[in-house]
C-alpha positions in Angstrom: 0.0 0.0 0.0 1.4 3.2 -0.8 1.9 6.1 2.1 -0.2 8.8 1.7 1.4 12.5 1.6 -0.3 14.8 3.7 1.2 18.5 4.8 4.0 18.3 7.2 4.6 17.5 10.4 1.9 15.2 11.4 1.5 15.1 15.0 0.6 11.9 16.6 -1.3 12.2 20.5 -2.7 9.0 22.9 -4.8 9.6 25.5 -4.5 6.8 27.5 -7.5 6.4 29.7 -8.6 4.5 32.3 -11.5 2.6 30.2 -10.1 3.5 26.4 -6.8 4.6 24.6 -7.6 7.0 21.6 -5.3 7.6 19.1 -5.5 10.7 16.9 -3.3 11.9 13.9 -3.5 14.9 12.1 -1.6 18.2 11.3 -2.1 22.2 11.7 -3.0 24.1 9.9 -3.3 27.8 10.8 -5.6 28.0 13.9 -7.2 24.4 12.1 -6.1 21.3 13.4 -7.2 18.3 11.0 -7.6 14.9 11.7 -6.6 12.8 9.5 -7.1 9.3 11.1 -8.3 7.7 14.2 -8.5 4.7 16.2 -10.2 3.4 19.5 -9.4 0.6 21.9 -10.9 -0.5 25.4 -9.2 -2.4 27.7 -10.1 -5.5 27.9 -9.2 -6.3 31.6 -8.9 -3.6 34.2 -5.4 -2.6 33.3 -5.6 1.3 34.5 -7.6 2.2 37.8 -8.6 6.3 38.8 -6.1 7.0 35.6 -3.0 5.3 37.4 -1.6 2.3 34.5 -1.7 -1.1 36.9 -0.8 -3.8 34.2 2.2 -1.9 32.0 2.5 -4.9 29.7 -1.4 -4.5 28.8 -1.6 -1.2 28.2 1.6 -0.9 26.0 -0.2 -4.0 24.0 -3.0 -2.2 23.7 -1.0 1.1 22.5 0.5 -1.4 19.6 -2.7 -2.5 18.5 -3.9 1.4 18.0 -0.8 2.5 16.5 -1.0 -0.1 13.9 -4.2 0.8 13.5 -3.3 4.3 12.9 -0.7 3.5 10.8 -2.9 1.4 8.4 -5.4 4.7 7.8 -2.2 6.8 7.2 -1.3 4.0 4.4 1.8 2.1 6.1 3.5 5.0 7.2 5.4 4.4 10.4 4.5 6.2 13.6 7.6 7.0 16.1 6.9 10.1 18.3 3.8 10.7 20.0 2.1 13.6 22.5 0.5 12.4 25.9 -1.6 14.1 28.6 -1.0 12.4 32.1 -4.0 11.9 34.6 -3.9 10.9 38.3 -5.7 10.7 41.6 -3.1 13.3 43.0 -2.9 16.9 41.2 -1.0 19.6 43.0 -0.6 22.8 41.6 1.5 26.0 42.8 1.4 29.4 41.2 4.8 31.4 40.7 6.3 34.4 39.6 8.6 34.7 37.0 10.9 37.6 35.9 13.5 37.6 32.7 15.8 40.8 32.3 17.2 42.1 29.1 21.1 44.0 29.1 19.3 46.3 26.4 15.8 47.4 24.9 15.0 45.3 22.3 12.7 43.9 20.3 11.2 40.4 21.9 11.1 37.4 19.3 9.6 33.7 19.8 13.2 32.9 20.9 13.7 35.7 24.0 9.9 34.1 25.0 10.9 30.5 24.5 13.2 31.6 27.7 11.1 33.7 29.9 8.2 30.2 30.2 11.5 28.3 30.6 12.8 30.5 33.4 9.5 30.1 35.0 9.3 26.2 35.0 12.9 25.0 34.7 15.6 27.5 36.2 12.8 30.0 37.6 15.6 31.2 40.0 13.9 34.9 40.3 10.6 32.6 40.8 8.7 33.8 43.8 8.2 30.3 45.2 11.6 28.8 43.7 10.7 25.5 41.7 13.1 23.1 43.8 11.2 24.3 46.6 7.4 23.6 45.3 9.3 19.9 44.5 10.9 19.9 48.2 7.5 21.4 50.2 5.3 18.7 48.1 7.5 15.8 48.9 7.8 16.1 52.4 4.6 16.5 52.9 4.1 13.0 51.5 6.9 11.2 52.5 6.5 7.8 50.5 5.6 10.3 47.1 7.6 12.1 44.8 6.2 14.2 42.5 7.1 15.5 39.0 6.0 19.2 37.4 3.7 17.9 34.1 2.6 20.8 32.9 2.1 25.0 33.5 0.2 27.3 32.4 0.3 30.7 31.9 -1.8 32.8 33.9 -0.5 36.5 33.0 2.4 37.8 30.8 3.9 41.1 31.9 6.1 43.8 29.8 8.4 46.3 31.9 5.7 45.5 34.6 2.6 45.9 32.8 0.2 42.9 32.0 0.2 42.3 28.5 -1.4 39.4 26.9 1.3 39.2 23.8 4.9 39.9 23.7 5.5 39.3 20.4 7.0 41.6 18.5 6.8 44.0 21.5 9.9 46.3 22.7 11.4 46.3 26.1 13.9 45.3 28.7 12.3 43.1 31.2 9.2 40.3 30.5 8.2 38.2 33.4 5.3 35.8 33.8 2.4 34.4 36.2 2.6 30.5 35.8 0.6 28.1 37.1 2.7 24.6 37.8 1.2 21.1 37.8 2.0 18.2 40.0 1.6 14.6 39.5 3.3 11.8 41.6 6.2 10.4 39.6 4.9 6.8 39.5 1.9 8.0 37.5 4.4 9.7 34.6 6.9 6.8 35.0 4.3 4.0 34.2 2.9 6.2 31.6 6.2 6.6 29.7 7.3 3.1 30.3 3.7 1.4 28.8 4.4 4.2 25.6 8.2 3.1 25.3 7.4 -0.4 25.6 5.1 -0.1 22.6 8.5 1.4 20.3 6.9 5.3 20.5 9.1 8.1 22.2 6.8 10.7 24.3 7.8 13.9 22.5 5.6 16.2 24.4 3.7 15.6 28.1 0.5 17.6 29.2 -2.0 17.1 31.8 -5.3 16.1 31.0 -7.5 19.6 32.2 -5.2 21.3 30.1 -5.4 19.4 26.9 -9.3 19.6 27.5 -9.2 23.4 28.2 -7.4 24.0 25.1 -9.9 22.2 22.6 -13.4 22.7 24.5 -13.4 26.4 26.0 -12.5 29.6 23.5 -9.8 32.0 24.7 -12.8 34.3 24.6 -15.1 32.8 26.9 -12.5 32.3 29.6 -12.9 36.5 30.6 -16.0 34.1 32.6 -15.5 32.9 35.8 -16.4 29.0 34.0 -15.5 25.3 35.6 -14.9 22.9 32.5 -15.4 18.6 33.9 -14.2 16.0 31.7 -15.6 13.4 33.3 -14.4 10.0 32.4 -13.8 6.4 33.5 -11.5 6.7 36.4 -11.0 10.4 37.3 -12.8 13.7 37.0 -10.7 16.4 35.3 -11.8 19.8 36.5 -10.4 23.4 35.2 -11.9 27.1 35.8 -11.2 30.2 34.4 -11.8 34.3 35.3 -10.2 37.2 33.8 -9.1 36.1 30.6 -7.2 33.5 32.6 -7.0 29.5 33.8 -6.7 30.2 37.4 -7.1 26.8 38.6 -6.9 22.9 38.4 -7.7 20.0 39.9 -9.2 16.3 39.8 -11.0 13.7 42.3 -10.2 10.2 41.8 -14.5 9.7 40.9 -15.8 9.0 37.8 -17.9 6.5 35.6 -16.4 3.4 37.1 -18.1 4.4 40.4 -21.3 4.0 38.7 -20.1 0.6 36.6 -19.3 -1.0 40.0 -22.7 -0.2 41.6 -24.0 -1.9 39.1 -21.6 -4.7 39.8 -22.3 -5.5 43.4 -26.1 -5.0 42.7 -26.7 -7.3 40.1 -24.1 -9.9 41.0 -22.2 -9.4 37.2 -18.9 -9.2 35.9 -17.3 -5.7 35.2 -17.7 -5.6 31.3 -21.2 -6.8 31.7 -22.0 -3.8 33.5 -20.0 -1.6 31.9 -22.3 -2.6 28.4 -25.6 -2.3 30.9 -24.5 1.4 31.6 -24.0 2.5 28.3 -26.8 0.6 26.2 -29.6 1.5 28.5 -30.8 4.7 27.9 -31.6 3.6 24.4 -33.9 0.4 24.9 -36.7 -0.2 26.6 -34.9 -3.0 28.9 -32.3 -5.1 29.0 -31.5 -8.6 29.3 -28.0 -10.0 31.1 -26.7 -12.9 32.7 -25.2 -13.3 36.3 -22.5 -14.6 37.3 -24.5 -18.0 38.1 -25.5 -18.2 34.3 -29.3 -16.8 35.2 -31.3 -14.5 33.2 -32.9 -11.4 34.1 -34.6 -8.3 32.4 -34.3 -5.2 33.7 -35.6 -1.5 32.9 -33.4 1.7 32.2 -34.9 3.5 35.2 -33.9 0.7 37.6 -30.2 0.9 36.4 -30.7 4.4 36.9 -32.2 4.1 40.2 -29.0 1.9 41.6 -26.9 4.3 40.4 -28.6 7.5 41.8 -26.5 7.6 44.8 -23.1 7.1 43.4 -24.0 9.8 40.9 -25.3 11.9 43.8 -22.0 11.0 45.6 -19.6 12.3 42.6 -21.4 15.5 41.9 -21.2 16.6 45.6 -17.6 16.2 45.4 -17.4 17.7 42.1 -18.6 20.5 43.3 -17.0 20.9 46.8 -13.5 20.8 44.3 -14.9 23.5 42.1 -16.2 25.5 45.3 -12.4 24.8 46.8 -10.1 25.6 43.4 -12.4 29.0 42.9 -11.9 30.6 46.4 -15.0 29.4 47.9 -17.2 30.1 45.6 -18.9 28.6 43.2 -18.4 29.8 39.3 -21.3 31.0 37.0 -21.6 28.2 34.4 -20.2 24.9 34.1 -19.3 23.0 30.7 -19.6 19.0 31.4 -17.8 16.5 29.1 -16.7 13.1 29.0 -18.7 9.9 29.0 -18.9 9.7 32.9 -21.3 12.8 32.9 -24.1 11.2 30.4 -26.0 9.6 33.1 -29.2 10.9 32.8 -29.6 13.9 35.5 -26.2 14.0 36.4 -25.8 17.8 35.0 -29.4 18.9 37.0 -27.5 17.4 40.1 -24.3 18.9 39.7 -26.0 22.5 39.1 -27.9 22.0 42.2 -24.9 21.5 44.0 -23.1 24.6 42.8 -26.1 26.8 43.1 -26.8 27.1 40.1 -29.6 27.4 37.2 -29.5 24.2 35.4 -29.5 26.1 32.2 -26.0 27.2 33.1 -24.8 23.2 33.5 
């Protein structure tokens, strides 16, 4: 089969979730990002738990099955390097102050900018809260965890002390930068790279989950709103809010669609599969027919899989919302964006705005 052309570079990304890893390929162009081939697979054994990779082996097998896959769409050609976001049942962030100081005035260029968001999350030794120390304060506070910076964002950029949102092209001696810094214990990036390496792919570029989802679902516009974006998925909930223009916040509670899954498990005496299918299949039949695990029939209606799973979704919006309430100062924020196939349980979005205070419109 011949390799198809397509422009230059293509950029291969996994997210490797706790129920799925999806493959994506595609290039940029302009502000566009096409996608130019695809590929699912689910696990099929428990191999990842609240995002955290259990069974390395699996998942890197499963990483080789989508890869070919990916590489039979894009006509044989060979996939080497590939973009991840990490998730985890432990985020920590910490916010700091960068500064970067020219000898002369002069024009800034990608280059000179390149240095002032490296300052901030390599060297960053005019940081405000030094970056050895965020490592040092985090690790001793959890003596048997090490943690590892997986991502930053930039909260503010700022031009001979003025906030500026662009310093390209600008002129001036001194640029320095707000940056919020993301935590994740190392055994949760080390598995990660060592299921991707395993699978013959080099991890050319790491980024936390909220952040790859704030980047694709919520315009740079919208986030002047003080917003709370979930992805919601298999083992974790992703959680991200914005004011001012700005990300200001992230966080994650290790709750999420398996919580409902293994309701269903313990009520209807069923493997984890079988009520994975039951979850997902029933808000489009009438009922549903399964087998227990003693090889016995039974029929049963949408509403009473909803019913057993009304307080674990209860459960998980309350402590959606408590994290939201927490990450924003106390308060809660003035519209939430749900995504993620955790949050399609029927109700689960008039819950969560209930929780937060809010009109379930704005959910």
């Amino acid at each position: 089969m011949a390799t198809v052309k397509y422009p230059e570079p293509l950029i291969f990304g996994l997210d490797i979730g706790t129920r799925s890893i999806v493959g994506t390929v595609g290039y940029r162009e302009q502000e566009r990002f096409h996608v130019v081939a695809m590929a699912v697979k689910y696990h099929d054994t428990r191999s990842m738990i609240d995002g955290q990779i259990h069974d390395i082996a699996k998942v890197s097998q499963d990483i080789v099955e989508v890869k070919q896959q990916l590489e039979k769409q894009l006509g044989g050609r060979k996939l080497h390097d590939v973009c991840i976001a990490a998730a985890g049942r432990v985020l920590k962030t910490a916010i700091g102050h960068g500064e970067y100081e020219f000898s002369a005035y002069h024009k800034l260029v990608y280059k000179k900018l390149k240095q002032g968001d490296l300052l901030v999350v390599k060297s960053i030794d005019r940081l405000g809260r030094n970056y050895n120390e965020i490592l040092q304060e985090l690790n001793e506070s959890h003596e048997t965890t090490k943690y590892f910076c997986v991502g930053y964002t930039v909260v503010k950029y700022f031009l001979n002390n003025y906030e500026i949102t662009n310093l390209e092209g600008h002129k001036g001696t001194k640029i320095a930068a707000d940056v919020l810094a993301t935590f994740l214990p190392e055994e949760v990036v080390d598995s990660l790279y060592a299921a991707v390496e395993q699978a013959g792919l080099y991890v050319t570029n790491l980024t936390l989950e909220p952040i790859a989802a704030m980047t694709v679902a919520i315009p740079e516009q919208y986030r002047l709103l003080n917003i709370a974006l979930i992805d919601i998925g298999a083992g974790t909930s992703d959680i991200c809010i914005t004011k001012d223009g700005s990300v200001i916040a992230y966080g994650m509670i290790p709750a999420a669609g398996d919580e409902l899954t293994e309701a269903l498990v313990k009520k209807y005496l069923i493997d984890f599969q079988t009520a994975e299918k039951l979850k997902t299949v029933s808000a489009r039949r009438k009922s549903v027919t399964y087998k227990d695990i003693m090889g016995i029939s039974h029929k049963i209606t949408p509403e009473e899989i909803y019913q057993t799973t009304e307080e674990v979704k209860e459960g998980i919006s309350k402590k959606i919302a408590d994290k939201i309430i927490e990450l924003n100062g106390g308060t809660s924020v003035s519209a939430v964006f749900v995504v993620g196939g955790g949050g399609k349980l029927p109700g689960f979005t008039d819950t969560l705005a209930e929780d937060l205070d809010l009109p379930a419109e704005r959910v």
